[in-house]
C-alpha positions in Angstrom: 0.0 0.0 0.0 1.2 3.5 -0.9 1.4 6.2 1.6 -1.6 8.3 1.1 -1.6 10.6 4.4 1.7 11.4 6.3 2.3 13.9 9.4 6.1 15.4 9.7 7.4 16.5 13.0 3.8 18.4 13.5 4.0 21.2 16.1 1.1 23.1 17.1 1.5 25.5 19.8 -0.3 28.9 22.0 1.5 31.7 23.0 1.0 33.9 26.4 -0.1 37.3 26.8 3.7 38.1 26.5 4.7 36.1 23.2 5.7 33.0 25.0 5.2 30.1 23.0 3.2 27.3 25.0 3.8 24.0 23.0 0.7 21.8 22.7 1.6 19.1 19.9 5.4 18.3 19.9 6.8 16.9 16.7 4.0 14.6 15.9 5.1 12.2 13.0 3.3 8.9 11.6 1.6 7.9 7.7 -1.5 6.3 7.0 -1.6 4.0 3.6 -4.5 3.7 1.2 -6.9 1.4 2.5 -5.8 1.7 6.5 -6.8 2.6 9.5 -4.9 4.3 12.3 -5.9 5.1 15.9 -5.0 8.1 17.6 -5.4 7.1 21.3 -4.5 9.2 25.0 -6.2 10.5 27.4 -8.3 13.3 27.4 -6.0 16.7 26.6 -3.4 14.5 24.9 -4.0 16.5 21.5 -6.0 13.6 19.4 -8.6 15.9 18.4 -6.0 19.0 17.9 -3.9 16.6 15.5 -6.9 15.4 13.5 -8.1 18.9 12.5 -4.6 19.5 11.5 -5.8 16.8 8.6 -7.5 19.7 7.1 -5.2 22.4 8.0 -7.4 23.8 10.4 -6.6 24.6 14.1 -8.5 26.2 16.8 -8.4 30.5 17.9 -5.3 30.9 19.3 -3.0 28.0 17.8 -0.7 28.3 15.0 1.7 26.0 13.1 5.2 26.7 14.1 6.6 23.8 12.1 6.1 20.8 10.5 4.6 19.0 7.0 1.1 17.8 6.7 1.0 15.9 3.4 -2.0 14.6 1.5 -0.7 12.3 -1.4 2.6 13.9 -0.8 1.2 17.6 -1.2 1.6 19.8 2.2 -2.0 20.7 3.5 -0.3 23.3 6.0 1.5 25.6 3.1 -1.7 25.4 0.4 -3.5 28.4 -0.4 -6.4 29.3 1.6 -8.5 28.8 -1.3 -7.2 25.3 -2.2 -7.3 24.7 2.0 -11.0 24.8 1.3 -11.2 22.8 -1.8 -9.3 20.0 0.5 -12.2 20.3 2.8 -15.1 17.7 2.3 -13.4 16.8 -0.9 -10.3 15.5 -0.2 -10.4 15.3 3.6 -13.6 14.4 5.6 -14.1 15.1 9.5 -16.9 13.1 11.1 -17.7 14.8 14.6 -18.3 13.4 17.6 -22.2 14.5 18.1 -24.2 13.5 15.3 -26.8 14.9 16.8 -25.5 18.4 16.6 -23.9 18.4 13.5 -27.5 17.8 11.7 -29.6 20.9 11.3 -33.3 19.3 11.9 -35.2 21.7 9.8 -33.7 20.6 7.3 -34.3 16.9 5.1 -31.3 14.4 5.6 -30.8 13.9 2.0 -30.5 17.3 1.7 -27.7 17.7 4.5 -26.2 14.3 3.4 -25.6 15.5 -0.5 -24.8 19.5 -0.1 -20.9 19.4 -0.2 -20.6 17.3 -2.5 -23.3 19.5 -4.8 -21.8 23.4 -3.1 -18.0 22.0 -4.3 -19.1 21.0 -7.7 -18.0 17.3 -7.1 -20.9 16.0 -8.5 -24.6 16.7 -9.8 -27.6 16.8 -7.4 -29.1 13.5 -9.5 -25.8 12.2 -9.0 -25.5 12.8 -5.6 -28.8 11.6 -5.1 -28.0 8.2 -6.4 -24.9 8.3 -4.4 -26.3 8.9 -1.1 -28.5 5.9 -2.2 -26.1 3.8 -2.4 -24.3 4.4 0.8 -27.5 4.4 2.9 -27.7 1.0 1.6 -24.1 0.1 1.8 -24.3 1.7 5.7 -27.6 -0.9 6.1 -29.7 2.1 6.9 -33.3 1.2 6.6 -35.4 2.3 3.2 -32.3 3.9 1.7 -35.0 4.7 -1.2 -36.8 7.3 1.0 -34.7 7.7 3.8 -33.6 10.9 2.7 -36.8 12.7 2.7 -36.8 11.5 6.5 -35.8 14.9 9.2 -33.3 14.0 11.3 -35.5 13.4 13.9 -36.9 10.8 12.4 -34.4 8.2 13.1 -32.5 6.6 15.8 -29.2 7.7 17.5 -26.6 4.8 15.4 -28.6 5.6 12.3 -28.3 9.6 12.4 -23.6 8.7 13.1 -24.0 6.3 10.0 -26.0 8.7 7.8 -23.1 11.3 9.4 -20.5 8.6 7.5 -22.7 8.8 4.6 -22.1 12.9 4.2 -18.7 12.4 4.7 -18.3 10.0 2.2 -20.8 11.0 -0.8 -17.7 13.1 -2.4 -15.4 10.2 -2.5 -12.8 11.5 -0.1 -9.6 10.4 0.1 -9.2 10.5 3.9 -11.7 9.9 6.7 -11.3 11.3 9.7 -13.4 10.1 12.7 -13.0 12.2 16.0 -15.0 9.8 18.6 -17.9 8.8 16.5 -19.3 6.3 19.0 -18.5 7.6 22.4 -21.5 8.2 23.4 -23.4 5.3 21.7 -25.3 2.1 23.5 -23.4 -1.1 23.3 -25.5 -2.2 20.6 -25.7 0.6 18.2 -21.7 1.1 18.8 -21.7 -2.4 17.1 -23.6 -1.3 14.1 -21.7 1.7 13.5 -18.7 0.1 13.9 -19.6 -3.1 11.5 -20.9 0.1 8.9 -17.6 2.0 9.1 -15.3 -1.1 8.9 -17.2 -2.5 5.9 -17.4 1.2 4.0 -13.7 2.0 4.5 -12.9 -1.3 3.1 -15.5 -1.2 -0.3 -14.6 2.5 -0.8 -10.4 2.4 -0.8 -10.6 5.1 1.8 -8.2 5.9 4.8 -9.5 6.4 8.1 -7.7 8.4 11.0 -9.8 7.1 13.8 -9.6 9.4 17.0 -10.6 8.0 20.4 -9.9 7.0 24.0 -11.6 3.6 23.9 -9.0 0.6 23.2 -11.6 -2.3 23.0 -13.3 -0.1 19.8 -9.5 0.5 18.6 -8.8 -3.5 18.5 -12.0 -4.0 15.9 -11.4 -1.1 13.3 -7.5 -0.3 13.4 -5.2 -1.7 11.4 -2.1 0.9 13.1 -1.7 2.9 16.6 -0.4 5.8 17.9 -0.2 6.3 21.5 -0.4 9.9 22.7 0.3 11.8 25.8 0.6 15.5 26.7 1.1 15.8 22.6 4.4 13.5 22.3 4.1 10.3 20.3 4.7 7.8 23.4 4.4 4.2 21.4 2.9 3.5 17.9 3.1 0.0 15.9 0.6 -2.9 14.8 -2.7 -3.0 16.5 -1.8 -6.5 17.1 1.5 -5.1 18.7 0.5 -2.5 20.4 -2.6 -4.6 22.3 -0.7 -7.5 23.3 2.3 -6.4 23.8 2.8 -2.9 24.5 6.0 -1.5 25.3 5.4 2.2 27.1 4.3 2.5 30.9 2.2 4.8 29.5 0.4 2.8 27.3 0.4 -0.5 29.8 -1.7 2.2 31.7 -4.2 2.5 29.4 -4.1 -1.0 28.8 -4.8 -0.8 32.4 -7.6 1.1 32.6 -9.5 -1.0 29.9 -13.0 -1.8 31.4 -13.3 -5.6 32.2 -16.2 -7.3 30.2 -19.4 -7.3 32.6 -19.6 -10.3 34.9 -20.8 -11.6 38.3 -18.3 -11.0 41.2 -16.7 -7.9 39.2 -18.2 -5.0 41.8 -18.2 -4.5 45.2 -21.7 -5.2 45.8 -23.3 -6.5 49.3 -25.1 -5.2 52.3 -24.0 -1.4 53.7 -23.5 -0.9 57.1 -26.0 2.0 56.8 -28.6 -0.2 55.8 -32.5 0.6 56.7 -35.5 -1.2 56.2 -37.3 1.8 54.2 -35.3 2.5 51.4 -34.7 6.0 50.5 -36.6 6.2 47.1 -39.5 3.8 45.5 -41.1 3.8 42.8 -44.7 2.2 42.8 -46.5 1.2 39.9 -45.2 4.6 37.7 -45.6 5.3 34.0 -44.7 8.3 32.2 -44.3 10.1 29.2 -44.7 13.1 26.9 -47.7 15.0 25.8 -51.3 15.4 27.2 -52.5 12.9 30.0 -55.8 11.2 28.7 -57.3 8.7 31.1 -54.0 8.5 33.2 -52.0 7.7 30.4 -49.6 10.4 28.4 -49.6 11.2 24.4 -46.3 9.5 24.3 -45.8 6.4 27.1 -42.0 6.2 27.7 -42.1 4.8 31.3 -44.8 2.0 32.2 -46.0 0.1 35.5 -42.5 0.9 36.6 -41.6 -0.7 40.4 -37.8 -0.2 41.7 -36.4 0.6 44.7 -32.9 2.7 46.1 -32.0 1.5 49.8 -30.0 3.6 52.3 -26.2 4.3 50.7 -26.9 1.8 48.2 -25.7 2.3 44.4 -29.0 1.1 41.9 -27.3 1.1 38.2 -30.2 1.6 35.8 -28.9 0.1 32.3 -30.2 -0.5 28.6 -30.2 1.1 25.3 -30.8 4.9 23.8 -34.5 5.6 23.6 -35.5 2.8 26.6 -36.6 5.5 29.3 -33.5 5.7 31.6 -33.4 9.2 31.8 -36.7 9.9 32.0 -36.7 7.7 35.2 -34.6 9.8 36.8 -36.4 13.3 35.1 -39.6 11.8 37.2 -37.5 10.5 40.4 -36.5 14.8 40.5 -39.5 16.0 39.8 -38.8 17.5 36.5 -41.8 14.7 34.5 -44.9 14.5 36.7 -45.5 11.0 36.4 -49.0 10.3 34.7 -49.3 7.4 37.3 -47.6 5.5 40.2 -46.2 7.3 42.7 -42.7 8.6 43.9 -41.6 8.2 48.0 -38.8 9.4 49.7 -38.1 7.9 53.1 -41.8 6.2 53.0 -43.1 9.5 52.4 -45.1 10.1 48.6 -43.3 12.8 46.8 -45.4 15.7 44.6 -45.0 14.7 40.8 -44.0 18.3 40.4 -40.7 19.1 42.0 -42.9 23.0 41.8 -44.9 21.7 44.8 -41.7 20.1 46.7 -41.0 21.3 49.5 -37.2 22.8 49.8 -36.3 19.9 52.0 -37.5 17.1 49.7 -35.5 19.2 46.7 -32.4 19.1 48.4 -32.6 15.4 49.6 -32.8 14.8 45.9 -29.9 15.9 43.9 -29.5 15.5 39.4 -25.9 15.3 38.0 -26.1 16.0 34.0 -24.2 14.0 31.6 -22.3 16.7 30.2 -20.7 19.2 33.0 -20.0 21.7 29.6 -23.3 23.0 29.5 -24.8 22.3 33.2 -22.0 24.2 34.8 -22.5 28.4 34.2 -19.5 29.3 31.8 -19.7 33.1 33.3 -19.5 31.7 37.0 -16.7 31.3 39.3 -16.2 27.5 40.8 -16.9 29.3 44.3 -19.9 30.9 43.1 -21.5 27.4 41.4 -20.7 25.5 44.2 -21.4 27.8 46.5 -24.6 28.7 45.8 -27.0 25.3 47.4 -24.9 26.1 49.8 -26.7 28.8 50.7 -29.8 28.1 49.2 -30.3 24.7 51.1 -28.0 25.4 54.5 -28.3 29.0 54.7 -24.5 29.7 54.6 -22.7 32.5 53.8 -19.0 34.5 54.1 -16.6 32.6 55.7 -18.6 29.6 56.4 -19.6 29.6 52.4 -16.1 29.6 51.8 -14.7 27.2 54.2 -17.7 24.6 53.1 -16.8 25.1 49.3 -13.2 24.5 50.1 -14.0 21.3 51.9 -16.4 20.2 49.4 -13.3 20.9 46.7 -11.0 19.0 48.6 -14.0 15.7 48.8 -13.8 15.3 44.8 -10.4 15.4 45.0 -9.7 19.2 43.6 -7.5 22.3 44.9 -8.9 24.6 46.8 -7.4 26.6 44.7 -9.7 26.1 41.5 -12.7 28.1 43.5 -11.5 31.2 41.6 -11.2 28.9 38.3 -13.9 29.5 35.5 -15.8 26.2 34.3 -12.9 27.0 30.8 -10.3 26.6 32.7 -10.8 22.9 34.0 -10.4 19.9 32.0 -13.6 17.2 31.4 -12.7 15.4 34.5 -12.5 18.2 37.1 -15.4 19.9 35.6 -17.4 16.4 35.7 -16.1 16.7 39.9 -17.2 19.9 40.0 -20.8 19.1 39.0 -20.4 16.1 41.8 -19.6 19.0 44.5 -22.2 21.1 43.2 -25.2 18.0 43.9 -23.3 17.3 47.4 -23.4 20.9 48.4 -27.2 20.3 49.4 -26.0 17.4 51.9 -28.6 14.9 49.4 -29.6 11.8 50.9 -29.6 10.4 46.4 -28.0 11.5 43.9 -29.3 10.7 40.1 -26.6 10.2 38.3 -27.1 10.3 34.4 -24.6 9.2 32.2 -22.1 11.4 34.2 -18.8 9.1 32.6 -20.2 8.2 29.2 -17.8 11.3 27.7 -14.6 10.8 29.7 -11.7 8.3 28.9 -11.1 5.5 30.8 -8.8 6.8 32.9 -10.3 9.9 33.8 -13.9 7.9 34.3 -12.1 5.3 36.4 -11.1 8.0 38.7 -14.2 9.6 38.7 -16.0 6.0 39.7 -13.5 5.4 42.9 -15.0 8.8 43.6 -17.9 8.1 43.9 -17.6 5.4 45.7 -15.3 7.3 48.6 -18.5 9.8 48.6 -20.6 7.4 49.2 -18.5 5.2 52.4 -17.7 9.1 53.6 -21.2 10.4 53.2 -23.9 7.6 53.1 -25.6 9.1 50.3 -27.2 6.5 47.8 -26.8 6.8 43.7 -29.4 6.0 41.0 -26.5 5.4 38.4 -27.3 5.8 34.8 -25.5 4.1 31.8 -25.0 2.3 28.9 -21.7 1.5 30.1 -22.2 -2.1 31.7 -18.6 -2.6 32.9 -18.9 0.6 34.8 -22.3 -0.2 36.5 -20.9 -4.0 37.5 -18.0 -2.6 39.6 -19.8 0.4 41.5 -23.7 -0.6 41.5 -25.2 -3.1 44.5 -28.3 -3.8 42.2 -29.0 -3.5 38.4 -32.6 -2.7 36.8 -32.5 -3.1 33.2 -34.5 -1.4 31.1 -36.0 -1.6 27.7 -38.7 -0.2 26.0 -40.0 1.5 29.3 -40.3 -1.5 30.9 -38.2 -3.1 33.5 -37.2 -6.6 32.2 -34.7 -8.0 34.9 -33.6 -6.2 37.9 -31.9 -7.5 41.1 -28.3 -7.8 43.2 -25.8 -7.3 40.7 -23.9 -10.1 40.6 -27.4 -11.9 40.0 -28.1 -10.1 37.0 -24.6 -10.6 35.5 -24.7 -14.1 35.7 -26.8 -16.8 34.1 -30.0 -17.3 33.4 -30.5 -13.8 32.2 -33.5 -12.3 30.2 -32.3 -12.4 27.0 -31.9 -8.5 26.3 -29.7 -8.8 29.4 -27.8 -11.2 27.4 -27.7 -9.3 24.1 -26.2 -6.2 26.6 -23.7 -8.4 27.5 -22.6 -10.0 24.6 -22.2 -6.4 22.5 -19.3 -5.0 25.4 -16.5 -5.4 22.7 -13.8 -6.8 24.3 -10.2 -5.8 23.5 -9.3 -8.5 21.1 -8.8 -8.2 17.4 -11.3 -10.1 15.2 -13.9 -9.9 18.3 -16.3 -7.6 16.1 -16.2 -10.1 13.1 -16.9 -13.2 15.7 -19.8 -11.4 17.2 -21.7 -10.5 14.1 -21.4 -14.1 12.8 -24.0 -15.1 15.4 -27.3 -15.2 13.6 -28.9 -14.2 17.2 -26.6 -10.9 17.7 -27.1 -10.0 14.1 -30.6 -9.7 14.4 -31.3 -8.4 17.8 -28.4 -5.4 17.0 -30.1 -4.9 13.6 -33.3 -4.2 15.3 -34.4 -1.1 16.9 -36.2 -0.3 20.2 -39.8 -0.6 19.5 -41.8 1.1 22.5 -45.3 -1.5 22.9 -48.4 -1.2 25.0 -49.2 -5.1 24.5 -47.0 -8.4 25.0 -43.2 -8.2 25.7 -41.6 -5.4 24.4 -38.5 -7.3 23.2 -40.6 -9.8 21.0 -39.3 -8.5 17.8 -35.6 -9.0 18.5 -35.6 -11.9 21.0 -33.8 -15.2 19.8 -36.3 -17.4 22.0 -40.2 -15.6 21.2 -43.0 -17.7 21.4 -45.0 -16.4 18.7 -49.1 -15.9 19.4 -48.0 -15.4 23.3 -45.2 -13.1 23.8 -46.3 -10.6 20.9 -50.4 -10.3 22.7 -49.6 -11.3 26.5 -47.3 -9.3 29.2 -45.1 -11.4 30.7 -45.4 -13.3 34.4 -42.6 -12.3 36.3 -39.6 -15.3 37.7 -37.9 -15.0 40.9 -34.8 -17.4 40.2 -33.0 -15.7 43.7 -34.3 -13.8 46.5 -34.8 -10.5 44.9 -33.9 -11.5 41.5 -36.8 -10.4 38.9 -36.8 -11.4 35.3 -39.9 -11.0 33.7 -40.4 -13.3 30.5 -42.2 -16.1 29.2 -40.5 -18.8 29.1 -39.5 -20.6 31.7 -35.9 -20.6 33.8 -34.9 -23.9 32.4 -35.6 -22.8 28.6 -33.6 -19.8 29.4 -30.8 -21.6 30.9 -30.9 -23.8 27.7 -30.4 -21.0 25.9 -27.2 -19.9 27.7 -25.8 -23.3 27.0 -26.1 -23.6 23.6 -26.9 -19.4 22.4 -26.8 -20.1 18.7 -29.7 -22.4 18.8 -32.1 -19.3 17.8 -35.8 -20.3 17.4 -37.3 -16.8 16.8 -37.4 -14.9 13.3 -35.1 -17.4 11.1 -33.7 -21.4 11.4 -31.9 -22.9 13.6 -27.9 -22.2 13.8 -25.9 -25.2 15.5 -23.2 -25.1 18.1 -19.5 -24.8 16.2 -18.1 -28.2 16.7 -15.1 -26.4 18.6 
């Protein structure tokens, strides 16, 4: 293969208010081939994202090239005229971004958005790029690639909206892909689809992908090459094959390190707290919820129904399952911020208002919400002291010295210098805002915290630490967690029970250690089996499981009759599961998984899980 991209000593550097050069990437050097894909991986702040944009010659306000080639079929981006910079743009180079979901305008059609660079930069026709688009909805396996474009973003689901992203990067035929995170933020299952989409498109189309991103069991399915970053030095970079089995850095045998473990019983820290009560501190009774008008006690839109679960004193309940199943809108009507349009709410034994506007100020403070993203819940034009320090006063009636004093201690809790109280939200990093956000919620001295999705955008490093956090705040301070996430390896080390959700309905729920081990419902299973795990050729195994093809291929389909997971489950019975809801099994003490067959013919399942009976024939064991 010929070298179709190649970096040269890159430097890209800031300067002080008095000329000082600050250095930020530091002589950066490594060549992707026609038809390859390299990784940049690092920590957060290690310059991947810096580096990639340097692909199209573009940095961000306040950088500049001091030295260095960027070379595109041996042509330096860097030195090109501003004019031809553009032309390289969309063309030559594409950049895929890490929100899909932001990067689509949704008043406009997606066929529209999907074909207009190609179209604005001459590259093709708008018939032509029509037909184009056609093809790679179809080549992506996006559903009704015929029509799909006259859909509004809207319209379609999270994975779909990142693959129809790699369609508009890819209608002009460019030469390099670059990919900056493009499934961070992604369920288990629909990080397996976009992956399986890129991997096969790169392949068909001849392209060369830089793929950006901090996860390494992601990075051991798509890349062919590595390059390990840190502080913006090149620390290691060889063979994916090398640099997973056997690195060479420290650095990267920390990151190795820091991989997540694939979800399993026995992985957590689970058990009985010493603070332990017989009324737990929140339960839910009987609730559904949703969006729109309430007519006859049931919304316009049902996203929540007949849900039961229950957090006990200084106990950690991880809520898991897909995008669109209802988790965080669970924890929207634990806070108050969705009346429920039934079912009721209790804190302490006492029913909660469904409006946290009728709350009293006690029963808001006992009941703290952490965002997912600290970038926009934290005030940009507010000092840490000020955004910590305001519950403060609001819910204890602190102020001067005893304001300050509490806000340092609270700093010093997650883990941060006193210092940063005079720090802006800019001036942090993702992980010490993300702590920040923490000590905001603990200011009001909660009794629960709601957690949602507060590590889904940090590295593994950075959300490791971030997870022993919590857990210190929660030995130090007794306060129990309603913990969010898609993430099961996260939820099976810090949670004491698991509910899993799908399609507004809780399907298994129970200790966690229970729930990660066999039988399990069989979404449970389907969870577990999409974790990729840090092994080349894992992706390729996976998808040749008839069962795991289908129930990843299919969506979340929200149903007021039978079990909601009858149109992806390997073991359906049809005429029952599609009209009746489920009875509900009690395998263990306080072990629920709701399904209609029976324990044994879900065990059986476990033992042999390519014998699928549901939607297509039978698939034997492989004789090895």
């Amino acid at each position: 293969m010929s070298e179709l991209f190649e970096i040269d000593n890159l430097q890209i550097q800031a300067r002080k208010e008095d000329g000082t050069p600050i250095p930020i990437v530091k002589g950066v050097s490594f060549n992707i081939k026609a038809g390859e894909v390299v990784a940049l991986i690092g920590e957060s702040g290690s310059g991947k994202s810096t580096i990639s944009m340097a692909t199209m010659a573009y940095c961000r306000p306040g950088l500049e090239f001091p030295g260095g080639e960027v070379r595109l079929h041996g042509k330096d981006v860097l030195s090109m005229d501003p004019l031809d910079q553009r032309d390289l743009r969309g063309n030559n180079v594409a950049y895929l971004a890490q929100s899909a979901a932001a990067t689509f305008n949704p008043a406009i059609t997606i066929g529209e958005q999907v074909t207009e660079a190609a179209v604005l930069h001459g590259t093709l026709t708008q018939d032509e790029a029509n037909q184009r688009a056609v093809e790679l909805y179809r080549a992506l396996e996006l559903p009704d690639p015929a029509r799909l474009g006259r859909r509004y973003p809207h319209q379609v689901s999270g994975g779909q909206l990142q693959r129809l992203m790699a369609a508009m990067a890819l209608v002009s035929r460019p030469n390099l892909l670059v990919l900056d995170e493009p499934t961070t933020a992604l369920d288990v299952t629909t990080q397996i689809e976009v992956l399986k989409a890129f991997k096969k498109v790169i392949q068909e189309e001849g392209s060369a992908a830089l793929y950006v991103t901090h996860d390494l069991a992601v990075v051991a399915q798509i890349a062919d090459h590595i390059v390990v970053l840190y502080a913006g030095e090149v620390q290691e970079q060889g063979p994916t094959d090398q640099i997973i089995n056997n690195p060479k850095h420290p650095y990267t045998k920390r990151l190795m390190a820091a991989v997540k473990p694939t979800p399993k019983a026995g992985m957590g820290t689970g058990g009985e707290q010493e603070n332990e009560v017989d009324i737990p501190n929140i339960e839910v009774r009987n609730m559904t919820a949703g969006y729109g008008r309430i007519v006859n006690g049931s919304p316009q839109i049902t996203v929540l129904r007949d849900i039961n679960v229950k957090i006990k004193n200084s106990h950690v309940v991880g809520v898991i399952g897909e995008s669109g199943c209802g988790k965080s809108t669970l924890a929207r009507v634990i806070a108050g911020l969705l009346p429920a349009a039934k079912g009721e709410v209790l804190l302490d034994g006492k029913k909660l208002e469904p409006d946290m506007k009728n709350r009293s100020s006690e029963e808001l403070q006992n009941v703290q919400f952490v965002y997912q993203m600290a970038d926009t819940a934290l005030n940009p034009r507010q000092l840490i002291s000020d955004i910590i320090g305001r519950p403060i006063e609001f819910y204890r009636g602190l102020k001067g010295d005893d304001r300050r004093a509490e806000v340092a201690n609270l700093l010093r809790l997650v883990e941060l210098p006193v210092e940063f109280a005079e720090r802006y939200p800019s001036e942090l990093s993702g992980g010490q805002k993300q702590r920040v956000n923490l000590a905001r919620s603990l200011a009001a001295h909660p009794e629960i915290m709601l957690c949602d999705e507060v590590t889904s955008a940090l590295d593994s490093i950075v959300s490791s630490n971030v997870i022993s956090l919590l857990k210190k705040l929660r030995d130090q301070t007794g306060v129990s967690f309603v913990f969010i996430s898609h993430d099961l390896s996260t939820v099976g080390s810090f949670a004491d029970e698991i509910v899993v959700l799908y399609a507004g309905r809780v399907v298994e729920q129970g200790p966690v250690d229970q729930v990660l081990a066999p039988p399990f419902h069989p979404y449970t299973r389907l969870l577990i089996s999409s974790v990729p795990e840090m092994r080349i050729g894992w992706l390729e195994e996976t998808m040749q499981k008839r069962e795991m093809a289908v129930g990843i291929a299919r969506g979340v389909e929200i149903t007021a009759t039978g079990c909601p997971f009858y149109n992806r489950c390997p073991i359906a019975i049809d005429g029952t599961c599609d009209t009746t809801t489920p009875p509900i099994h009690e395998p263990m003490p306080e072990h629920f998984i709701s399904c209609h067959c029976t324990m044994d013919e879900i065990s059986a399942v476990e033992a042999a899980p390519q014998q699928v009976l549901h939607g297509f024939e039978k698939v034997g064991v492989d004789e090895d």
